[in-house]
VEXNUNU-628371 format. One record per atom (N, C-alpha, C, O): atom name; x, y, z. Coordinates in Angstrom, 2 decimals. Example, Ala and Ser with C-alpha at 12.3 -4.5 7.8 and 13.67 -1.06 7.14 Angstrom:
2
  atomo       px       py       pz
      N    13.19    -5.69     7.80
     CA    12.30    -4.50     7.80
      C    13.20    -3.30     7.80
      O    14.24    -3.32     8.46
      N    12.85    -2.25     7.08
     CA    13.67    -1.06     7.14
      C    12.90     0.03     7.87
      O    13.41     1.14     8.04
REM end
This chain:
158
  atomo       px       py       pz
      N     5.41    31.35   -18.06
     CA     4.73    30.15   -17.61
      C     5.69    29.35   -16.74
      O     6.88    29.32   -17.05
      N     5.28    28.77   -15.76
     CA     5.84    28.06   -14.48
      C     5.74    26.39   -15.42
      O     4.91    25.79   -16.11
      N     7.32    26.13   -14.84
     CA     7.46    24.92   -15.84
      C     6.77    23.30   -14.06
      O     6.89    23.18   -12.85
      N     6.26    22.71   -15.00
     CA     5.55    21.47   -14.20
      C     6.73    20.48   -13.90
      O     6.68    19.77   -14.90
      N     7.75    20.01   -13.16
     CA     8.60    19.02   -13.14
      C     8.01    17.94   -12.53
      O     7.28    17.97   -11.54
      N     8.41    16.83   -13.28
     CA     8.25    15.07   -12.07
      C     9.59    15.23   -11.76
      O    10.55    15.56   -12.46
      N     9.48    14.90   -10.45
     CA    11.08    14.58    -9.86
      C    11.03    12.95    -9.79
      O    10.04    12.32    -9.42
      N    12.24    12.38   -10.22
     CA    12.09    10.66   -10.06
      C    12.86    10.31    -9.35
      O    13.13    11.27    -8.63
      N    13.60     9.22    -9.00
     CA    14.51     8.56    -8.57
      C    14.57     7.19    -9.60
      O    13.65     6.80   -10.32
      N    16.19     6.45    -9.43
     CA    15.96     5.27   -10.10
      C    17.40     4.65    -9.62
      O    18.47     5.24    -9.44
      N    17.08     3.28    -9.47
     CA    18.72     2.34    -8.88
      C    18.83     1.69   -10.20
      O    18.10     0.97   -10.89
      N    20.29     2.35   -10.32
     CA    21.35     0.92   -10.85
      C    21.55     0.47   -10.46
      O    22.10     1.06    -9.54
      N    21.60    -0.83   -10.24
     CA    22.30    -2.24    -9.66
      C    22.69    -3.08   -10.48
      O    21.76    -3.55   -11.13
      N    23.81    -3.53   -10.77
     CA    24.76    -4.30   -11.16
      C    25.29    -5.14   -10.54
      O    25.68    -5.02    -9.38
      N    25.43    -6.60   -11.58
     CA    25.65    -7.98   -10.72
      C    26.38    -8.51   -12.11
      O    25.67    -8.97   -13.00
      N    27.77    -8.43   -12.27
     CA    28.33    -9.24   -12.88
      C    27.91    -9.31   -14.39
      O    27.54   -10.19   -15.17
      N    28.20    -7.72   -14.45
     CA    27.67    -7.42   -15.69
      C    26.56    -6.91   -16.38
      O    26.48    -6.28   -17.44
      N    25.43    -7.44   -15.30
     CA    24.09    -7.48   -15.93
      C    23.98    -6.56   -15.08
      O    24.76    -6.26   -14.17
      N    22.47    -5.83   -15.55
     CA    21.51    -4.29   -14.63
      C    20.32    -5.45   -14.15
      O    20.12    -6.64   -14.35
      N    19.85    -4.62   -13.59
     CA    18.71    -5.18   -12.86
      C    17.35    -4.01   -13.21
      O    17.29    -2.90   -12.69
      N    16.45    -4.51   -14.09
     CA    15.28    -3.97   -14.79
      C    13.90    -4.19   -14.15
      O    13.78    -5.24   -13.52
      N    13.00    -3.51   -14.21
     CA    11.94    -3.68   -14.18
      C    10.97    -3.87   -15.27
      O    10.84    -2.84   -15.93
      N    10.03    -5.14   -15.77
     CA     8.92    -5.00   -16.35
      C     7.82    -4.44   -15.88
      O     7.25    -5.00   -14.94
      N     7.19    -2.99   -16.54
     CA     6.10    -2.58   -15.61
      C     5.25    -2.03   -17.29
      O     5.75    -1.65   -18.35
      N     4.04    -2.21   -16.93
     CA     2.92    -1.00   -17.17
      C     3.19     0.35   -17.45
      O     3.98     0.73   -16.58
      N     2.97     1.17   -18.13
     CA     3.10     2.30   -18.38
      C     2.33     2.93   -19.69
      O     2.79     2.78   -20.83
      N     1.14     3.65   -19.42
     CA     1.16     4.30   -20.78
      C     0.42     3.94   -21.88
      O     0.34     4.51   -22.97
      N    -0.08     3.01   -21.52
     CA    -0.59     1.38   -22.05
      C     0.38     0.38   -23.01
      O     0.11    -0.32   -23.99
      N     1.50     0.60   -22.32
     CA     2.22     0.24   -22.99
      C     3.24    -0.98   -21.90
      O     3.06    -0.84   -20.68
      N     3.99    -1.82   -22.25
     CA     4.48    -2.57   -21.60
      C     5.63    -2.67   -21.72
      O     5.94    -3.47   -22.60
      N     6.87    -1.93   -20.94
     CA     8.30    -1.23   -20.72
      C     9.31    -1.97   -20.05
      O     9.26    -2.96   -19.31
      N    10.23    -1.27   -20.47
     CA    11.68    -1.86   -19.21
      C    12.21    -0.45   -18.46
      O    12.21     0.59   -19.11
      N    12.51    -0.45   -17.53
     CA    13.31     0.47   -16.85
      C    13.81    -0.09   -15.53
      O    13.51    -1.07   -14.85
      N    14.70     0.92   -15.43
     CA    15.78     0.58   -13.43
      C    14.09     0.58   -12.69
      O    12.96     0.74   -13.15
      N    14.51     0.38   -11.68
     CA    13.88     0.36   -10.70
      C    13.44     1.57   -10.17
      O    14.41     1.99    -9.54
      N    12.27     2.61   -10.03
     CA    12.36     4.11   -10.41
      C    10.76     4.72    -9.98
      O     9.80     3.98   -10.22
      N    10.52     6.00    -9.38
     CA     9.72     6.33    -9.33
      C     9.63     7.67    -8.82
      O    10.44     8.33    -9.47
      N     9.07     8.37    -8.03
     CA     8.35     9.57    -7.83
      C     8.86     9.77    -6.53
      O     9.01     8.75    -5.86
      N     9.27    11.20    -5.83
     CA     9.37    11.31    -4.68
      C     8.04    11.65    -3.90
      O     7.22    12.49    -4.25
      N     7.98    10.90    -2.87
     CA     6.84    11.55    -2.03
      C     7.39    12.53    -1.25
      O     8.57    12.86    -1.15
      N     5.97    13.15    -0.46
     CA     6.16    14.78     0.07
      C     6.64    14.00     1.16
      O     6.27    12.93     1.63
      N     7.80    14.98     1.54
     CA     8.40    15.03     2.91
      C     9.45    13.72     2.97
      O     9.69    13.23     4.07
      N     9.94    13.28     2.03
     CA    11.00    12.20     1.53
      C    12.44    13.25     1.13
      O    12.67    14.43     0.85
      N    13.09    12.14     1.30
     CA    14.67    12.58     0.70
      C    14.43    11.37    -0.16
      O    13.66    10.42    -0.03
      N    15.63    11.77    -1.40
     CA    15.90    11.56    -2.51
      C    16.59     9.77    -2.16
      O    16.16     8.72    -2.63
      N    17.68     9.97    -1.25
     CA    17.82     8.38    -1.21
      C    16.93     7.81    -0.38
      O    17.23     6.62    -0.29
      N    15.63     8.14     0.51
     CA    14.84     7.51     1.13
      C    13.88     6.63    -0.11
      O    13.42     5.49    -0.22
      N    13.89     7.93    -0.95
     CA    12.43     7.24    -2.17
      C    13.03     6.43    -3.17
      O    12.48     5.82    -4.09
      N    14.58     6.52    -2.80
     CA    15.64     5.28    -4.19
      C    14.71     3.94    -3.50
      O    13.93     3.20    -4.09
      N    15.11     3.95    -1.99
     CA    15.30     2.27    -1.53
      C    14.01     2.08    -1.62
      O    13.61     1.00    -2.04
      N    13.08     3.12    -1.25
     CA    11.39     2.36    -1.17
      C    10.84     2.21    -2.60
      O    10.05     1.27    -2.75
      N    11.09     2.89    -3.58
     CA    11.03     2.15    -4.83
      C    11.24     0.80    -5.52
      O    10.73     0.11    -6.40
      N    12.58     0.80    -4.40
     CA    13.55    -0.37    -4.78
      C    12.88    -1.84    -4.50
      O    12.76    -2.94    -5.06
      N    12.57    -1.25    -3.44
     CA    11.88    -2.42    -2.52
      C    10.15    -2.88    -3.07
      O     9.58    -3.97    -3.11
      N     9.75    -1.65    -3.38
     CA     7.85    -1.54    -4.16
      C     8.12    -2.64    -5.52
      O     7.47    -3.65    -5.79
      N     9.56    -1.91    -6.43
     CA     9.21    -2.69    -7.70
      C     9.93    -3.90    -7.55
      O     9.68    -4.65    -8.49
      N    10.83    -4.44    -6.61
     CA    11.18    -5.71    -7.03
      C    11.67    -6.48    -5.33
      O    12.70    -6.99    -4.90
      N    10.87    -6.31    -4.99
     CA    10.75    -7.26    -3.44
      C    12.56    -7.00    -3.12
      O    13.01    -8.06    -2.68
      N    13.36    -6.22    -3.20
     CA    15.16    -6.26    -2.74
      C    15.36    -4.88    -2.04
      O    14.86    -3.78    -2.29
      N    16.19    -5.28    -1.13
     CA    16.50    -4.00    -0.79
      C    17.70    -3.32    -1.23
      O    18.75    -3.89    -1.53
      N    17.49    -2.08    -1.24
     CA    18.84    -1.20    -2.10
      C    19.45    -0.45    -1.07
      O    18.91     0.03    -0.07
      N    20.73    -0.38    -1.46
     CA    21.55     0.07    -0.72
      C    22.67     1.09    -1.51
      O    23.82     0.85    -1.87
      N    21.87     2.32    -1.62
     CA    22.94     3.20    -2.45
      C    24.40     3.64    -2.08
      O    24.79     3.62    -0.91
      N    25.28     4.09    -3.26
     CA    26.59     4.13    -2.78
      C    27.07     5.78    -3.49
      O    27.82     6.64    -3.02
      N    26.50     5.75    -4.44
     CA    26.77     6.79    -5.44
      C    25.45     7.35    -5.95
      O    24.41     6.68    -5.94
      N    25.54     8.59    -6.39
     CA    24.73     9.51    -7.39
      C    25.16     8.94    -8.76
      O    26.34     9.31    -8.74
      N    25.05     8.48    -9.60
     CA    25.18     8.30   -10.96
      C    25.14     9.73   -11.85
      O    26.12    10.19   -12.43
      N    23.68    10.38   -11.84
     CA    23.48    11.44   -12.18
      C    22.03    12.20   -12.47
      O    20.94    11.64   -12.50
      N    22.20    13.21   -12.63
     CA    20.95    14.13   -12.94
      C    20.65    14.44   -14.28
      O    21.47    14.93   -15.06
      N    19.22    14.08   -14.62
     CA    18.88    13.93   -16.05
      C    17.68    14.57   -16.54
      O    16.65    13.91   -16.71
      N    17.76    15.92   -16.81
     CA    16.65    16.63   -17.30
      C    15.98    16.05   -18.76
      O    16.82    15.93   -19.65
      N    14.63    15.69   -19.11
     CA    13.96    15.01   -19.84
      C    12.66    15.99   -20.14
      O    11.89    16.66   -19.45
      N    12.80    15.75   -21.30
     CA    11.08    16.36   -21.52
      C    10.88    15.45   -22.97
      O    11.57    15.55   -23.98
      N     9.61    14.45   -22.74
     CA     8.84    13.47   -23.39
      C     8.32    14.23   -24.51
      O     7.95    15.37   -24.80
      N     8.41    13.44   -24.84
     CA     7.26    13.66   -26.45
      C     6.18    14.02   -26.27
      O     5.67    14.64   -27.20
      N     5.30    13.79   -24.93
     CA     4.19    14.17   -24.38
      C     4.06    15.40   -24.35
      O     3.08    16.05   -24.69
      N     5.65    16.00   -23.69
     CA     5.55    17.31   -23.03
      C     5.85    17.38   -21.63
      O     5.82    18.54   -21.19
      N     6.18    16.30   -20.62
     CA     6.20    16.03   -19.54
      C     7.23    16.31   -19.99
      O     7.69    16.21   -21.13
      N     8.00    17.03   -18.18
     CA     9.25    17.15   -18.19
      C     9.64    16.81   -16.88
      O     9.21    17.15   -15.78
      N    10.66    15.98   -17.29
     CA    11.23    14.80   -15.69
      C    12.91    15.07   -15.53
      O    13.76    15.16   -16.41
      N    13.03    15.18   -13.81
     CA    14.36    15.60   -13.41
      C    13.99    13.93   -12.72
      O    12.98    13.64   -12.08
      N    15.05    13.06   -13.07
     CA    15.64    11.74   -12.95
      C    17.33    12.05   -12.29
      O    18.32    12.53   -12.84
      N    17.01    11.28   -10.26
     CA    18.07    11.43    -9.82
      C    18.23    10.38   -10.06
      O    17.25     9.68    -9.79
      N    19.48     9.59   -10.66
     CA    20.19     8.24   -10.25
      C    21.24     7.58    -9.68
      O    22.40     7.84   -10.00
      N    20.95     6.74    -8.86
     CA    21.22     5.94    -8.31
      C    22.69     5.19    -8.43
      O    22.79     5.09    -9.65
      N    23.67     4.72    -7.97
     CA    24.04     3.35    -8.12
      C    24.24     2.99    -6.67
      O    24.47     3.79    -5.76
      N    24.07     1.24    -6.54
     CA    24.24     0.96    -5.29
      C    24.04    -0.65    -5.67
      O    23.89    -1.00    -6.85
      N    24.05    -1.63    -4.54
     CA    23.65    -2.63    -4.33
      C    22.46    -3.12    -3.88
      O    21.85    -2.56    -2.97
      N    22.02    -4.27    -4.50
     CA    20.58    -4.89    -4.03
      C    20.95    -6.23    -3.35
      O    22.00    -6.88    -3.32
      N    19.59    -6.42    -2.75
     CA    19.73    -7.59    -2.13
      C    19.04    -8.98    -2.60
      O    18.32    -9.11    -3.59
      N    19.41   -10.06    -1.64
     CA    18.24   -11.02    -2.84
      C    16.63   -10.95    -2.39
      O    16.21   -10.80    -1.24
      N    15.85   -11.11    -3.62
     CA    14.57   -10.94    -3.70
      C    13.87   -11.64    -2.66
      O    14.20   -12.73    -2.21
      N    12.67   -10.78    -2.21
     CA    12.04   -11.58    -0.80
      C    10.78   -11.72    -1.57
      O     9.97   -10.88    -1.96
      N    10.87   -13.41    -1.72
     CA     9.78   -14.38    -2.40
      C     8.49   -13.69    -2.16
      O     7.69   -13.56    -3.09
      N     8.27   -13.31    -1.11
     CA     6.92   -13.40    -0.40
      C     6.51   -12.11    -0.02
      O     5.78   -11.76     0.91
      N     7.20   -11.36    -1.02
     CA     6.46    -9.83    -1.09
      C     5.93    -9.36    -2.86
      O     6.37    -9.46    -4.01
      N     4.95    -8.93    -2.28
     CA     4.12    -8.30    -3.71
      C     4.88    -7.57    -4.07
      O     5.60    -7.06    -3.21
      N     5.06    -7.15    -5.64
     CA     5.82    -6.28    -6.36
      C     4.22    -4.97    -6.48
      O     3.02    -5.09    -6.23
      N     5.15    -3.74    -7.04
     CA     3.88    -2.82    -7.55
      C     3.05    -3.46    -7.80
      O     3.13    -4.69    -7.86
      N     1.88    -2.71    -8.05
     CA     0.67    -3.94    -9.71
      C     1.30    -3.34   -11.09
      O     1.20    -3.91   -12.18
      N     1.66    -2.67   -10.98
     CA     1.93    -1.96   -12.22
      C     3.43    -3.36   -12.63
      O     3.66    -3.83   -13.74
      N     3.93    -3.59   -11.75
     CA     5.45    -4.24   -12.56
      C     4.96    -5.73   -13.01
      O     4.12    -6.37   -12.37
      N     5.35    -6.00   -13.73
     CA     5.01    -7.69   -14.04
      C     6.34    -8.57   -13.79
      O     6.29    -9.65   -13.19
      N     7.38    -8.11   -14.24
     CA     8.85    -8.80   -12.93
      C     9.67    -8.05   -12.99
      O     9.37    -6.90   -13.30
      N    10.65    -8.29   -12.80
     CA    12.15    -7.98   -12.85
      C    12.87    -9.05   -13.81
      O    12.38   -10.15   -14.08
      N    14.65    -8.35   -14.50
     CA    15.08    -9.14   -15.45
      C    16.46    -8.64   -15.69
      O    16.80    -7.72   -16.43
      N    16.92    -9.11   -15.24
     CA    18.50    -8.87   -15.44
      C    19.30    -8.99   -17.00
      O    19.48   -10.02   -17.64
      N    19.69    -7.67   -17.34
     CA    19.59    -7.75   -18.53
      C    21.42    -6.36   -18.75
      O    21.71    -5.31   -18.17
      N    22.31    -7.38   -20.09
     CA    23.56    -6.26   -19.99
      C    23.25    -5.44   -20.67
      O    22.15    -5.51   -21.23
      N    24.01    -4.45   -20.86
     CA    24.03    -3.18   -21.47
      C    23.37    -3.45   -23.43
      O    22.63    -2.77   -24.13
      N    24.01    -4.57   -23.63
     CA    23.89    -5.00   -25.20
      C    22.54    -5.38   -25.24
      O    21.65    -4.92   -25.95
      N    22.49    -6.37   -24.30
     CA    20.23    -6.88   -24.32
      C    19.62    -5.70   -24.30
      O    18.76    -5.41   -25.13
      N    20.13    -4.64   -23.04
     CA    19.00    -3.50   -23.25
      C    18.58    -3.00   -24.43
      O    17.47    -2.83   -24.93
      N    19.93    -2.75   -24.85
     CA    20.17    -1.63   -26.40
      C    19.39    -2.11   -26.89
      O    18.30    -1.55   -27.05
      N    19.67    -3.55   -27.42
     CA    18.61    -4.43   -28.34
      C    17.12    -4.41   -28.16
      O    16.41    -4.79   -29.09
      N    16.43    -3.87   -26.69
     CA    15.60    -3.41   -26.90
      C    15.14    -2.26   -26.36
      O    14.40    -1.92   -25.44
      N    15.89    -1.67   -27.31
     CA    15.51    -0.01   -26.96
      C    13.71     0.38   -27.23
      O    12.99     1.06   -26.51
      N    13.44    -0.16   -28.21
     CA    11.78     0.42   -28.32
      C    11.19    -0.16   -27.28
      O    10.03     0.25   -27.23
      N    11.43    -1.00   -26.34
     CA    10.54    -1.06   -25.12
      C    11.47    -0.52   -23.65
      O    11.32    -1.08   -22.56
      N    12.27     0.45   -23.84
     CA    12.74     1.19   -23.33
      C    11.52     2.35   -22.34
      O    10.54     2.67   -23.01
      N    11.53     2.76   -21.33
     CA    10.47     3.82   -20.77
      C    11.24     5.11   -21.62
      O    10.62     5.71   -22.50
      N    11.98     5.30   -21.44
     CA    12.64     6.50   -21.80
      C    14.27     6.29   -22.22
      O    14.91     5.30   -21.84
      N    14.79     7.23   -22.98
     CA    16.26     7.20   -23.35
      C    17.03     7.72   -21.96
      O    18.24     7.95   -21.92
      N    16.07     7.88   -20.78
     CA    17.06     8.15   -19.81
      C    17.77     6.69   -19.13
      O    18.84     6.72   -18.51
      N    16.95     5.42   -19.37
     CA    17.36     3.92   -19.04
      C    19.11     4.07   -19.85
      O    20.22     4.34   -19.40
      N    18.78     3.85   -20.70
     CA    20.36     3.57   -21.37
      C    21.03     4.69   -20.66
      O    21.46     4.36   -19.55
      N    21.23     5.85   -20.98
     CA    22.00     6.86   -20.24
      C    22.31     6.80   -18.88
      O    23.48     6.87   -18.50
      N    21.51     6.70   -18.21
     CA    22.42     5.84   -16.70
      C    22.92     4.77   -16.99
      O    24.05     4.83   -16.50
      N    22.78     3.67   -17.54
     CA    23.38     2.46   -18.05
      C    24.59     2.88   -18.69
      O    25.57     2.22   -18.32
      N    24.90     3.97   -19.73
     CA    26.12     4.41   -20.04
      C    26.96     5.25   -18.98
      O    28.16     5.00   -18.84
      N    26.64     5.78   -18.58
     CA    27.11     7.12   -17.79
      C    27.87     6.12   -16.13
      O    28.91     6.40   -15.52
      N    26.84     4.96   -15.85
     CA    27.55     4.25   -15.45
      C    28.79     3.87   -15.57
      O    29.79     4.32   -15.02
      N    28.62     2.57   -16.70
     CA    29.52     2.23   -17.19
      C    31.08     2.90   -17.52
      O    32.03     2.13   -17.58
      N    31.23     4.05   -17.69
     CA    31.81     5.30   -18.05
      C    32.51     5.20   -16.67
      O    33.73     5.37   -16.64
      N    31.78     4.90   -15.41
     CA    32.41     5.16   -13.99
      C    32.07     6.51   -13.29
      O    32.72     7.11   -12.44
      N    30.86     6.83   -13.87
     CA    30.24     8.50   -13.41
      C    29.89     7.83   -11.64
      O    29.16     6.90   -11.31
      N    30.79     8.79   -10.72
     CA    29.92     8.62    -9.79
      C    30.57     9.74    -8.93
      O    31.74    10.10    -8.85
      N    29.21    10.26    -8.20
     CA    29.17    11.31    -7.06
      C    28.55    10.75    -6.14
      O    27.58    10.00    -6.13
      N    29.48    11.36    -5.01
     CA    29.15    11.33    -3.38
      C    27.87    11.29    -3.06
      O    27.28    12.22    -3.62
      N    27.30    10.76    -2.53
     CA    25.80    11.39    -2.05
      C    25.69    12.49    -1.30
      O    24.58    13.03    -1.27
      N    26.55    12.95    -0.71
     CA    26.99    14.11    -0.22
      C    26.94    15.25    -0.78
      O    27.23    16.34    -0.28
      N    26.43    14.93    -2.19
     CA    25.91    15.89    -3.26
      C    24.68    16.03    -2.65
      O    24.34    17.21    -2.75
      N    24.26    15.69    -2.35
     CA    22.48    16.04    -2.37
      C    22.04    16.11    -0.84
      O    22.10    15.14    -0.08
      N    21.66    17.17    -0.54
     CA    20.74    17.76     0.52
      C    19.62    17.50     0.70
      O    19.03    17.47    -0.37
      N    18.72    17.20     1.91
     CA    17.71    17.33     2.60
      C    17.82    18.19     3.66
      O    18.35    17.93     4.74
      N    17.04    19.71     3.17
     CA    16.85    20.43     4.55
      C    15.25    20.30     4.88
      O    14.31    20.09     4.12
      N    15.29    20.45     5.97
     CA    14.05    20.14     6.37
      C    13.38    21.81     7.19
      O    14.14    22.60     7.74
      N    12.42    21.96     7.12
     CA    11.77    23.30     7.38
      C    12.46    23.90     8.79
      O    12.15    25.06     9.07
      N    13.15    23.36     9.49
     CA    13.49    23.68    10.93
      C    14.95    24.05    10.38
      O    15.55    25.01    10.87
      N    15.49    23.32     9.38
     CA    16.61    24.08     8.91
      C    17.91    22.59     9.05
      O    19.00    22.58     8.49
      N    17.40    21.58     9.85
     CA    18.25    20.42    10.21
      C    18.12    19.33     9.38
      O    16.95    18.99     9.23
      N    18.86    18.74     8.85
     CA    19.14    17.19     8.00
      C    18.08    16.10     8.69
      O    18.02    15.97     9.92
      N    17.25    15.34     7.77
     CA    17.02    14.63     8.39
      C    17.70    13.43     8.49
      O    18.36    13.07     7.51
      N    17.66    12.61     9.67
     CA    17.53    11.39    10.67
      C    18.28    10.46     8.60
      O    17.74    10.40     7.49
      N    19.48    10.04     9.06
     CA    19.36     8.36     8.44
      C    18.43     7.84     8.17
      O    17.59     7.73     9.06
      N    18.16     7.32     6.92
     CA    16.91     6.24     6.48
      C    17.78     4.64     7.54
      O    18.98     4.48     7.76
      N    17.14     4.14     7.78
     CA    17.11     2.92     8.16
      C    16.61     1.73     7.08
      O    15.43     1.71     6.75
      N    17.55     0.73     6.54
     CA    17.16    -0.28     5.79
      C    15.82    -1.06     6.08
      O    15.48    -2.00     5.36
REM end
């Protein structure tokens, strides 16, 4: 049997300690996680970090590092390859809609998260939050986009 993967993306951003979270929808349930989502077709991996970045919390991201790769399979049965992120954000632009799905953003340290781990999306939140912390970081130079002609694509533009 051919295994089903979600591929995700998700930014760490860190400001003086604190992560930068999303409140969103999920599941019928009402969660915390990075800032994080789904690649679309014909995207690179840091193209779909920043437009995430930007969908769930009006900032723009500016990656610096791979954090890491995180194979997951849910209690559901879903099984998710989570690339992450670290990088910098910018300040929030008032006057842009977030997802519908997010209800805000919340800057929150490593200890607040823990504390609430049951409204955690997944145990992959803390694990970039640790693996961070730890000082895990790879080049982006790790990760490829070939494109069908065989050439890299074009720089994302902020």
């Amino acid at each position: 049997m051919s295994l089903k993967l979600d591929l995700t993306v998700a930014a760490i951003a860190e400001r003086e300690g604190r992560f930068l979270f999303v409140q969103e929808r999920a599941a019928r349930r009402i969660v915390l996680n990075q800032p994080a989502g789904h690649l679309e077709d014909g995207e690179s991996l840091v193209d779909a970090v920043i437009r995430e970045t930007r969908e769930e919390t009006a900032r723009t991201f500016q990656p610096s590092a791979v954090t890491g790769l995180y194979l997951w399979r849910s209690p559901g049965g879903r099984t998710v390859l989570r690339v992450a992120f670290t990088g910098s954000v910018g300040e929030q632009d008032q006057g842009a809609a977030l997802d519908r799905a997010i209800i805000r953003t919340v800057w929150l340290n490593r200890d607040e998260a823990g504390a609430r781990s049951r409204e955690l999306r997944s145990p992959l939140v803390l694990q970039c939050i640790d693996d961070y912390l730890r000082g895990v970081r790879f080049p982006l130079t790790l990760l490829n986009h070939v494109l069908q002609d065989g050439l890299p694509p074009l720089p994302a533009q902020p």
